[in-house]
PALO-576389 format. One record per residue: residue in one letter; chain; x, y, z of N, C-alpha, C in turn. Coordinates in steps of 0.05 Angstrom, whole numbers, plus 5000, padded with zeros to 4 digits. Atoms other than C-alpha are relative to their C-alpha. Last residue first. Example, Ala and Ser with C-alpha at 12.3 -4.5 7.8 and 13.67 -1.06 7.14 Angstrom:
REM residues 2
s, A, 4984, 4976, 4999, 5273, 4979, 5143, 4985, 5022, 5014
a, A, 5018, 4976, 5000, 5246, 4910, 5156, 5018, 5024, 5000
//
This chain:
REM residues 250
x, A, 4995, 4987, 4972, 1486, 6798, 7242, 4974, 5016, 5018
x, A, 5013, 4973, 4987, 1478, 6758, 7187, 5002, 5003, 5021
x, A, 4982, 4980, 5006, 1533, 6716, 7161, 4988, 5015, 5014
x, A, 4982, 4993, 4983, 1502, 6650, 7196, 5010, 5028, 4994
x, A, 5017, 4989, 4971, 1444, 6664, 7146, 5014, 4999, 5022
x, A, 5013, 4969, 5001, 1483, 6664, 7086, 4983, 5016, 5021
x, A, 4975, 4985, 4990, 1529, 6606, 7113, 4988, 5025, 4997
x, A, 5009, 4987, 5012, 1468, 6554, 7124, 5014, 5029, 5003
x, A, 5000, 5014, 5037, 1508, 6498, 7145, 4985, 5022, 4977
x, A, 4994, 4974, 5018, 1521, 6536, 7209, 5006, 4984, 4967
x, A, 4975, 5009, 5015, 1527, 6463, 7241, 5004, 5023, 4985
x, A, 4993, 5021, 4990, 1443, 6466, 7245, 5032, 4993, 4996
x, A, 4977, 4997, 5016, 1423, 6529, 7222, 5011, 4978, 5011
x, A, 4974, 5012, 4986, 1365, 6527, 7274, 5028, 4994, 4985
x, A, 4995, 4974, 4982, 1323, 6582, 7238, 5020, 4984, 5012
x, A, 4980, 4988, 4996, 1325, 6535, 7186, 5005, 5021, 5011
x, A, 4975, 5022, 5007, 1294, 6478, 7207, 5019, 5020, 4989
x, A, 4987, 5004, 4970, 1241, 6532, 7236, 5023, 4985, 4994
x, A, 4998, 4977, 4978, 1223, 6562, 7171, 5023, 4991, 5024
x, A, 5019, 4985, 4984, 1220, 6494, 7138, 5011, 5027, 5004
x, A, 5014, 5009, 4964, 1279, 6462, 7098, 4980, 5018, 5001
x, A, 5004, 5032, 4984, 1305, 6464, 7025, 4991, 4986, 5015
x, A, 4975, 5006, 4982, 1330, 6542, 7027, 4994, 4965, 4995
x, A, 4983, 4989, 5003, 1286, 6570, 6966, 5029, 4994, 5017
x, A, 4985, 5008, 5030, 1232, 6523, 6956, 5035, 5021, 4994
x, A, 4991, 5030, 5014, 1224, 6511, 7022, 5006, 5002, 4981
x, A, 4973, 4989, 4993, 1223, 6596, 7040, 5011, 4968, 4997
x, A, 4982, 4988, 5002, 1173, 6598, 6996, 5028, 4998, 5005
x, A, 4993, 5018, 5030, 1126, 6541, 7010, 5026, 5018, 4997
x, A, 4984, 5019, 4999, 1134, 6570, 7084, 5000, 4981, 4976
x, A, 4972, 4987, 4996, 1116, 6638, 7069, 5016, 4974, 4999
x, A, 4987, 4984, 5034, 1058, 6612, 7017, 5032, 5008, 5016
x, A, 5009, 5020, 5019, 1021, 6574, 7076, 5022, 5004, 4985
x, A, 4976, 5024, 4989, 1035, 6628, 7132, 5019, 4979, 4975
x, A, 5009, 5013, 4972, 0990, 6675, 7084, 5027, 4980, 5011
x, A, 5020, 5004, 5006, 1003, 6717, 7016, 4980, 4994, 5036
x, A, 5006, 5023, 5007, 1072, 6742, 7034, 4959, 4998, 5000
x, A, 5021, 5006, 5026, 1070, 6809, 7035, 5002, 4976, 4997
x, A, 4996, 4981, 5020, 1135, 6820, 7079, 4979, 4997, 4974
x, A, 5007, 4972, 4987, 1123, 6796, 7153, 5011, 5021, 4968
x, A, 4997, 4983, 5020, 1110, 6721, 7147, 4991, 5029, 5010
x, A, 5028, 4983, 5015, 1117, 6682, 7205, 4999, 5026, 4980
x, A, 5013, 5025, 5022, 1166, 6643, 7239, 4980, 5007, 4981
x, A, 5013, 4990, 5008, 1209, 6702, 7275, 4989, 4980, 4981
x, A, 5028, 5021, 4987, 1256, 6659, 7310, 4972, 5007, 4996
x, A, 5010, 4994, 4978, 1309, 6715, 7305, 4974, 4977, 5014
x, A, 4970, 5002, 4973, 1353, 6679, 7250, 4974, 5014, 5031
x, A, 4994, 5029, 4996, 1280, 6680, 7209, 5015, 4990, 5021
x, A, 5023, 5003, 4987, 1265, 6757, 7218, 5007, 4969, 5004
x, A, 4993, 4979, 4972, 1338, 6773, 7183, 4974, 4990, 5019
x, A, 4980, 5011, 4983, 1326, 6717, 7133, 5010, 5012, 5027
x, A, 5010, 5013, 4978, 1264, 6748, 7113, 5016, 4980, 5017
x, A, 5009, 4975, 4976, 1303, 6799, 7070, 4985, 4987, 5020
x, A, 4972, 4989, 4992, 1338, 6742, 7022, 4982, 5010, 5033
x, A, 4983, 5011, 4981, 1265, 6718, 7015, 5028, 4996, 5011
x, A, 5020, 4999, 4985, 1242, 6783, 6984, 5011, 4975, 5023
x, A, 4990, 4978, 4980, 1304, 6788, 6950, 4981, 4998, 5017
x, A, 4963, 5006, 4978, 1293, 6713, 6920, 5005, 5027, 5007
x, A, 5009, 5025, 4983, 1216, 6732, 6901, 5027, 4995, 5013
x, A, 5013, 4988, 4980, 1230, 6800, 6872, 5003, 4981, 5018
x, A, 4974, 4982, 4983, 1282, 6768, 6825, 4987, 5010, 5021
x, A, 4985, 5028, 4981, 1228, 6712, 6808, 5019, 5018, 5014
x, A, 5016, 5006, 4979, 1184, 6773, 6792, 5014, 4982, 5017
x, A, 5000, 4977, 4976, 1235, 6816, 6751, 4981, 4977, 5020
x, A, 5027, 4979, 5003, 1239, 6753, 6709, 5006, 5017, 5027
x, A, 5030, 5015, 4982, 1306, 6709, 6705, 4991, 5027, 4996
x, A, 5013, 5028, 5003, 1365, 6709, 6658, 4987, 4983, 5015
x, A, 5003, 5015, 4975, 1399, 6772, 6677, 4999, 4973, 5001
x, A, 4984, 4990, 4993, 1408, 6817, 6608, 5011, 4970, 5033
x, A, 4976, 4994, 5020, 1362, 6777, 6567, 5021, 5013, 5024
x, A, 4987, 5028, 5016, 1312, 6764, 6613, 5021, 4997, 4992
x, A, 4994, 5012, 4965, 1317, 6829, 6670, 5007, 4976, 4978
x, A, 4978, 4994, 4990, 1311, 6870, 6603, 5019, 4986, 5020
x, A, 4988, 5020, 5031, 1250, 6826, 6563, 5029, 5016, 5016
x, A, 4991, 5030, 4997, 1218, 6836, 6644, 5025, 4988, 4980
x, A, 4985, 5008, 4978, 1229, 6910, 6641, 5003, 4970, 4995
x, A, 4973, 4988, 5008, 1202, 6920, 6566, 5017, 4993, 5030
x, A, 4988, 5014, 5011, 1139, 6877, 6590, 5026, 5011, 4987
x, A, 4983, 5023, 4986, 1136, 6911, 6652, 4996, 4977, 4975
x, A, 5019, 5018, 5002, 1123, 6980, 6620, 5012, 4974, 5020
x, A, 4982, 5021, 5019, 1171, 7029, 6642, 4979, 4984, 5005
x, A, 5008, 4997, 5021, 1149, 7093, 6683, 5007, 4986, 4974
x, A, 4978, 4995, 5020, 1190, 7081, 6741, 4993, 5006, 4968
x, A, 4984, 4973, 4994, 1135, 7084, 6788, 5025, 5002, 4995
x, A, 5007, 4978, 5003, 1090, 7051, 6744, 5010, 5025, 5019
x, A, 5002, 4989, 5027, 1129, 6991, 6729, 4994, 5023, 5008
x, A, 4973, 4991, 5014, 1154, 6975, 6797, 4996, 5019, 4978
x, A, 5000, 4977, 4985, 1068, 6979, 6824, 5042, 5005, 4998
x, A, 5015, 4986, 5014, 1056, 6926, 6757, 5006, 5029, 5030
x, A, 4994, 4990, 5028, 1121, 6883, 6772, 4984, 5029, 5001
x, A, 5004, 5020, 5012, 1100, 6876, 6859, 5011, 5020, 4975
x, A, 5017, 4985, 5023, 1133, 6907, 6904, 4994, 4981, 4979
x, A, 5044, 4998, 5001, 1145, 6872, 6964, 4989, 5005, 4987
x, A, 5016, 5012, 5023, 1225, 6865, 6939, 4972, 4985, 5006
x, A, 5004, 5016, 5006, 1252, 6896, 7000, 4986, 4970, 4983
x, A, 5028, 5006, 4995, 1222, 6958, 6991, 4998, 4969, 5002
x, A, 5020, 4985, 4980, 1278, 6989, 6990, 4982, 4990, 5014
x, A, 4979, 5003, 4974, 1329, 6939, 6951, 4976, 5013, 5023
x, A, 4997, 5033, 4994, 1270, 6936, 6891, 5016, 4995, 5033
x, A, 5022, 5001, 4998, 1260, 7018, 6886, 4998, 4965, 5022
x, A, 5000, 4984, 4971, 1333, 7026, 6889, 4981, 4994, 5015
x, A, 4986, 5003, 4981, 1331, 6979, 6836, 5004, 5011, 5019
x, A, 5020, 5035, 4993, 1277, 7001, 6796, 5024, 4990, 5014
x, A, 5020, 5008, 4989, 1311, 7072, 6804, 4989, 4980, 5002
x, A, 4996, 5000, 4975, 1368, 7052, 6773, 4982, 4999, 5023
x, A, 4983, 5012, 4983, 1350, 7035, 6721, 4998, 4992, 5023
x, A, 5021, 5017, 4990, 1297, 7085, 6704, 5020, 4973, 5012
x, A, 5016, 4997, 4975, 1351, 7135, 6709, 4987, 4982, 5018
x, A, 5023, 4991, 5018, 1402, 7099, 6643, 4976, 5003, 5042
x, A, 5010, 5017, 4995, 1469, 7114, 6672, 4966, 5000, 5002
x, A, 5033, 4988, 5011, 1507, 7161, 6630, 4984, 4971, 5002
x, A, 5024, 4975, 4984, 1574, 7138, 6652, 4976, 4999, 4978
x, A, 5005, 4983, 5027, 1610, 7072, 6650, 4984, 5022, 5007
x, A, 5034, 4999, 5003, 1637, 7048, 6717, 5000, 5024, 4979
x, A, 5015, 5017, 5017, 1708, 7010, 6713, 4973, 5009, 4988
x, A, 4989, 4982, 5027, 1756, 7066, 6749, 4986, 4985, 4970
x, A, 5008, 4967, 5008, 1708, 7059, 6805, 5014, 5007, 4975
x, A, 5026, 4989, 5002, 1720, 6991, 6808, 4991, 5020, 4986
x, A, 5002, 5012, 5034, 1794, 6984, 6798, 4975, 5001, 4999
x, A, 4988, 4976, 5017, 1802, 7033, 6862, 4990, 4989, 4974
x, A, 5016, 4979, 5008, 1751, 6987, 6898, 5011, 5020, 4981
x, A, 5022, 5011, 5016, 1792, 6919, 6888, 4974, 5031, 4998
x, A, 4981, 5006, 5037, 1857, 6953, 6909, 4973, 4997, 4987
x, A, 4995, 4984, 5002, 1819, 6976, 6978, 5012, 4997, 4968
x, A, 5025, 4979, 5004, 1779, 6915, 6990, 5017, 5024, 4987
x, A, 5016, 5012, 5022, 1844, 6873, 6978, 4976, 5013, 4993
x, A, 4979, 4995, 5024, 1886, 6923, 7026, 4984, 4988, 4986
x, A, 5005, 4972, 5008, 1826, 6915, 7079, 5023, 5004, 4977
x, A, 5024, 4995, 4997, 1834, 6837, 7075, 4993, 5022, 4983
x, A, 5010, 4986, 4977, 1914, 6832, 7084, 4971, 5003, 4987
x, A, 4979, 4988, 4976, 1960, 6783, 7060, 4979, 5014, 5018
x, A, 5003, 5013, 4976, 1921, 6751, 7009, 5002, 5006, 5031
x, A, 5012, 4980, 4982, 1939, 6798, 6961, 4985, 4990, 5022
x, A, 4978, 4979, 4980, 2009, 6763, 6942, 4966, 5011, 5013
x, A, 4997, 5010, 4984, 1956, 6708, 6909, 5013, 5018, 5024
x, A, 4975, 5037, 5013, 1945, 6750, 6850, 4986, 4989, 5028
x, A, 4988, 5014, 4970, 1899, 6808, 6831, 5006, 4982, 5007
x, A, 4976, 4992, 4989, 1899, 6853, 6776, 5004, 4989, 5028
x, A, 5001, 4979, 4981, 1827, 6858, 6759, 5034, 5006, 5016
x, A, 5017, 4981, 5003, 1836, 6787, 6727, 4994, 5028, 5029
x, A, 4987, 4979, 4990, 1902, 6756, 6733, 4972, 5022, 4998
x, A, 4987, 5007, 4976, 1882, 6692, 6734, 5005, 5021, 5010
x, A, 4967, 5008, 5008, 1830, 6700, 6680, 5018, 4999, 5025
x, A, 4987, 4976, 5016, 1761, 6687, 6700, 5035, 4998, 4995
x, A, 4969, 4994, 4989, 1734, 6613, 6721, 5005, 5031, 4981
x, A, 4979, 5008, 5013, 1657, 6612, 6700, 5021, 5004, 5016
x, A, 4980, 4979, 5003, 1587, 6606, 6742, 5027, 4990, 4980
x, A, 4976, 5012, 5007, 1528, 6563, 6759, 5020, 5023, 5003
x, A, 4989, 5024, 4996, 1458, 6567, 6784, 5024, 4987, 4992
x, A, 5021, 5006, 4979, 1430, 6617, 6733, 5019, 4981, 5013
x, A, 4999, 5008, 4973, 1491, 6636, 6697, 4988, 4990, 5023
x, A, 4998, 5023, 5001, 1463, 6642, 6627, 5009, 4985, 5026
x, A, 5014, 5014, 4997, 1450, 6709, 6636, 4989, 4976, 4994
x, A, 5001, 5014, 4981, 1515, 6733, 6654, 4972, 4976, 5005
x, A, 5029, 5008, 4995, 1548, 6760, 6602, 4988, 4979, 5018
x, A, 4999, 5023, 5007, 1614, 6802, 6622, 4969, 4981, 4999
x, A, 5007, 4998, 5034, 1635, 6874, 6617, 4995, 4965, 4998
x, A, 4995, 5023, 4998, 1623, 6890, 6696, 4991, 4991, 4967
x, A, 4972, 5012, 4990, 1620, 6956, 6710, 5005, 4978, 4991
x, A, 4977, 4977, 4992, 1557, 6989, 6683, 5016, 4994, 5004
x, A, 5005, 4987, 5023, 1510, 6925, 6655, 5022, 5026, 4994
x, A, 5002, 5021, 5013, 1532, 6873, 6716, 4998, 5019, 4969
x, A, 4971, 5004, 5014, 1537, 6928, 6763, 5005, 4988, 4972
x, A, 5000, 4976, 5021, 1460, 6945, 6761, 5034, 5005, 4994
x, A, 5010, 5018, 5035, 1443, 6875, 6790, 5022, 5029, 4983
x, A, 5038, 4999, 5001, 1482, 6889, 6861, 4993, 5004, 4962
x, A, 5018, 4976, 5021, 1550, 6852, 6858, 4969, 5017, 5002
x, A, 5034, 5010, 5008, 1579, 6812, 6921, 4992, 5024, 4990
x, A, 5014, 4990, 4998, 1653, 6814, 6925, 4978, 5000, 4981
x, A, 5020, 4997, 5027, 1700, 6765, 6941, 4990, 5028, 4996
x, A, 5006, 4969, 4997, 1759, 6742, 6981, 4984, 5005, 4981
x, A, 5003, 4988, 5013, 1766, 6664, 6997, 4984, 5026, 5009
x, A, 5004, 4971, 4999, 1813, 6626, 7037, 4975, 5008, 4979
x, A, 5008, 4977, 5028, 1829, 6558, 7039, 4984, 5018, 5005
x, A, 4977, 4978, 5005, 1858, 6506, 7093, 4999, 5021, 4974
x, A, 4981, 4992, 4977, 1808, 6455, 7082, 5021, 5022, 4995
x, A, 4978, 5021, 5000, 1751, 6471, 7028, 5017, 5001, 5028
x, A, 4973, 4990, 5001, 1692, 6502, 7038, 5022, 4981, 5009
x, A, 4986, 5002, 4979, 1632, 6462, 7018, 5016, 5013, 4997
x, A, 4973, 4997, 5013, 1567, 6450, 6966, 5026, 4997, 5032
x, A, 4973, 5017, 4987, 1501, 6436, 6971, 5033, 4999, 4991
x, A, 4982, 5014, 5015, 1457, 6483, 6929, 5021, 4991, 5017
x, A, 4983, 5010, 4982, 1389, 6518, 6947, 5013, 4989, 4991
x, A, 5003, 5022, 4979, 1352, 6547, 6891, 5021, 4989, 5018
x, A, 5028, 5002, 4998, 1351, 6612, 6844, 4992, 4975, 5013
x, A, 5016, 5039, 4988, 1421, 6620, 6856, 4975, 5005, 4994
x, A, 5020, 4998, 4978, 1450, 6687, 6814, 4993, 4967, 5003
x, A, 5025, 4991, 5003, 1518, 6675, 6777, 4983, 5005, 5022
x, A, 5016, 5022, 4993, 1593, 6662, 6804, 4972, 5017, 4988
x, A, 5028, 4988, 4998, 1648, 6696, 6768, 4971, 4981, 5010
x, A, 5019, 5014, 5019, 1712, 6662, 6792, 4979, 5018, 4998
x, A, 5017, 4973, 5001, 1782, 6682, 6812, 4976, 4985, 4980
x, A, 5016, 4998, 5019, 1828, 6619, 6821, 4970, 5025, 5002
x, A, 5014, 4965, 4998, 1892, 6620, 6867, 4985, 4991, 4975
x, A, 5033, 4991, 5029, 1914, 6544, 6883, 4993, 5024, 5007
x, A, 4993, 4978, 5021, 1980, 6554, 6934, 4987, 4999, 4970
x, A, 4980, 5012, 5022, 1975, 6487, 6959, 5011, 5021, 4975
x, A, 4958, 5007, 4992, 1959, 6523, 7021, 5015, 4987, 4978
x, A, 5003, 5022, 4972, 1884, 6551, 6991, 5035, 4999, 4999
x, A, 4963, 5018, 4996, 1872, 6607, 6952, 4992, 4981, 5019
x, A, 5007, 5020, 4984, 1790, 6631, 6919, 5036, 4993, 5005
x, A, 4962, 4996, 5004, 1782, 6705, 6890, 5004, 4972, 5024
x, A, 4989, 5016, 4989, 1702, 6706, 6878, 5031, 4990, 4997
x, A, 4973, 5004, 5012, 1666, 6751, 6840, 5011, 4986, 5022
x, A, 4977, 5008, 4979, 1597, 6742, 6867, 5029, 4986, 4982
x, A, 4986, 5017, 4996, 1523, 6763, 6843, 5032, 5000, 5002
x, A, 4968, 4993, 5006, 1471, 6771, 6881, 5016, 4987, 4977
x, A, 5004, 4989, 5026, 1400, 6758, 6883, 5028, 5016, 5004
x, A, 4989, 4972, 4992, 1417, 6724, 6954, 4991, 5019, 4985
x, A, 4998, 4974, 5020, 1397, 6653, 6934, 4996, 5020, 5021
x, A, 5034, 4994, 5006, 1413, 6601, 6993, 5005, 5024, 4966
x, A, 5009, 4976, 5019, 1481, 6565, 6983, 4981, 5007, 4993
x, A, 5021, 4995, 5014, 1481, 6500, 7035, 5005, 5035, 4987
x, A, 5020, 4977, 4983, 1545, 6480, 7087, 4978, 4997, 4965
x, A, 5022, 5004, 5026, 1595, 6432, 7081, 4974, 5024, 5005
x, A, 5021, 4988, 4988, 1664, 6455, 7119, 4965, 4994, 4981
x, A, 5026, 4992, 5003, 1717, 6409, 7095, 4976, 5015, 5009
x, A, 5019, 5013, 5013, 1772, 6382, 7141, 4981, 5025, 4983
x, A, 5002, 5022, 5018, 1839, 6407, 7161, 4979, 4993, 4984
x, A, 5001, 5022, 4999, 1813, 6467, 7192, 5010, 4981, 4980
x, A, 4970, 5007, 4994, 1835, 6534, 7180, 5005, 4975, 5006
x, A, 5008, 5026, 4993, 1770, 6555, 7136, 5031, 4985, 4999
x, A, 4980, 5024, 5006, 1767, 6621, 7105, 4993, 4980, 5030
x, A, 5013, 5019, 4974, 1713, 6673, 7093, 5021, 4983, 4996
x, A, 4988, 5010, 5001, 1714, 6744, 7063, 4997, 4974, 5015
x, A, 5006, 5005, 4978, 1667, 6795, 7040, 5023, 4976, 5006
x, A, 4981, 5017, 5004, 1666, 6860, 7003, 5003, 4972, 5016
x, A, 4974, 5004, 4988, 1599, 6887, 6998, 5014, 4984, 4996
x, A, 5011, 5012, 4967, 1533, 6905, 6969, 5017, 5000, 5013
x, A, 4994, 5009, 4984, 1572, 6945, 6901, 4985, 4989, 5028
x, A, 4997, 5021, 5010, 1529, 6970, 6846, 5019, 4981, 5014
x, A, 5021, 5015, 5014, 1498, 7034, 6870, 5010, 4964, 4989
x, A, 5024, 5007, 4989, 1540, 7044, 6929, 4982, 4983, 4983
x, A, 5004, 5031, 5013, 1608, 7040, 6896, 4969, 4987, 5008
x, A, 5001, 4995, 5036, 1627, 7117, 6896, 4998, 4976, 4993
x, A, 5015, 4989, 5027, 1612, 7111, 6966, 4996, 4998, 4978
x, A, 4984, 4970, 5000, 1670, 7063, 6992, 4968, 5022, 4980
x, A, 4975, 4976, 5023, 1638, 6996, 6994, 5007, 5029, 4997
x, A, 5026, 4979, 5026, 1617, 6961, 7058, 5021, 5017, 4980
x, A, 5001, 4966, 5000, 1658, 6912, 7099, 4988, 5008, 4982
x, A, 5006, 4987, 5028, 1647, 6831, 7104, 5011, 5042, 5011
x, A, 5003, 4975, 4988, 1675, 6779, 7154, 5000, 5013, 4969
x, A, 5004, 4975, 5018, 1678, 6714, 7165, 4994, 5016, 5005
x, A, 5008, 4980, 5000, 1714, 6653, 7201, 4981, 5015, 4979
x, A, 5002, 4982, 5021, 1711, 6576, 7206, 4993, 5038, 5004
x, A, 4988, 5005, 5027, 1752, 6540, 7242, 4990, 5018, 4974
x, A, 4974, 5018, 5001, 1744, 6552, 7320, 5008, 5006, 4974
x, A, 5006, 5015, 4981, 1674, 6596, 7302, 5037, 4990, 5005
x, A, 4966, 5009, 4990, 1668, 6668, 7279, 4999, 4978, 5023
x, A, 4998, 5028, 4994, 1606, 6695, 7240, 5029, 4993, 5007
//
């Protein structure tokens, strides 16, 4: 995405960050004014390294969205992030999150070791921020895990609980009391926001019609209302790139 004022741009994580890294991503906004835009859920979630010209630096942990959320980029401000996949959050990332639905905290200033000086350059901030990564990830990572996540990303979350459970060999009431407590939503709602994450690629194309197990038309477009706000088609037209998760895609 790259207009007059507002840019972005993401890169991928270095191997040794596959399982729990999506990507690094960055977006600033050179305009005087405000950029307003909408926050779909992603099933992500999003450390966030935010500067602007008054020389504010604030590093934030943002939680998972489970509904659309009006918000804006500021004038003349920067931010560098990167977007978690779930299985960081337990291995890398020592902080609790499942209270976060729809919100987030401020971290320390200096968390992960990074200031304002790293501003400067992009790839240098991916590159610092991956070394401290990798030197973060606990070992003896539990199989089934992972797999239900690999499982989940793959299959863009079509699968339902009871065909997760049995090819990870984990009940789905021990999964769900894990996704609760640890996450603080149900493996199903998490299916449901990756699932409509993944129809955002078909949507931007003008693709109106359900193409991942949705039930019928009916159910794609309750869906994708309860999750962006608008119709299908109201937001295939991104009106003002107000919808930044779906401008990002390429």
């Amino acid at each position: 995405m790259q207009t007059n004022e507002i840019a972005f741009r993401t890169i991928k994580p270095p191997f040794g960050l596959n399982d729990f890294v999506e990507s690094f991503w960055m977006i600033s906004n050179v305009s005087g004014n405000e950029h307003q835009i909408v926050v779909l859920p992603d099933g992500r979630f999003d450390i966030i390294f935010s500067f602007n010209d008054k020389d504010f630096f604030q590093p934030t942990l943002k939680g998972l969205d489970i509904e659309p959320k009006q918000t804006a980029i500021p004038a003349k401000s920067c931010m560098y992030a990167v977007s978690l996949k779930m299985l960081a959050i337990e291995y890398l990332l020592d902080e609790k999150v499942a209270s976060l639905l729809n919100g987030g905290f401020n971290l320390a200033n200096d968390f992960w070791g990074i200031s304002k000086h790293d501003f400067t350059d992009f790839n240098s901030f991916c590159e610092k921020v991956a070394d401290k990564m990798i030197s973060l990830i606990k070992p003896n990572i539990d199989k089934r895990k992972k797999q239900l996540f690999d499982l989940i990303y793959l299959s863009n979350g079509t699968l339902t609980v009871k065909e997760l459970s049995e090819k990870v060999f984990w009940s789905p009431r021990q999964i769900n009391r894990y996704f609760t407590q640890t996450f603080g939503i149900s493996l199903k709602s998490y299916c449901n926001i990756f699932r409509f994450r993944s129809s955002l690629t078909h949507i931007k194309k003008g693709k109106l019609f359900p193409e991942l197990n949705f039930t019928d038309q009916t159910h794609f477009i309750k869906e994708v209302k309860k999750m962006s706000g608008v119709t299908p088609k109201e937001l295939s037209k991104n009106t003002n790139d107000r919808f930044i998760l779906l401008s990002a895609i390429s």
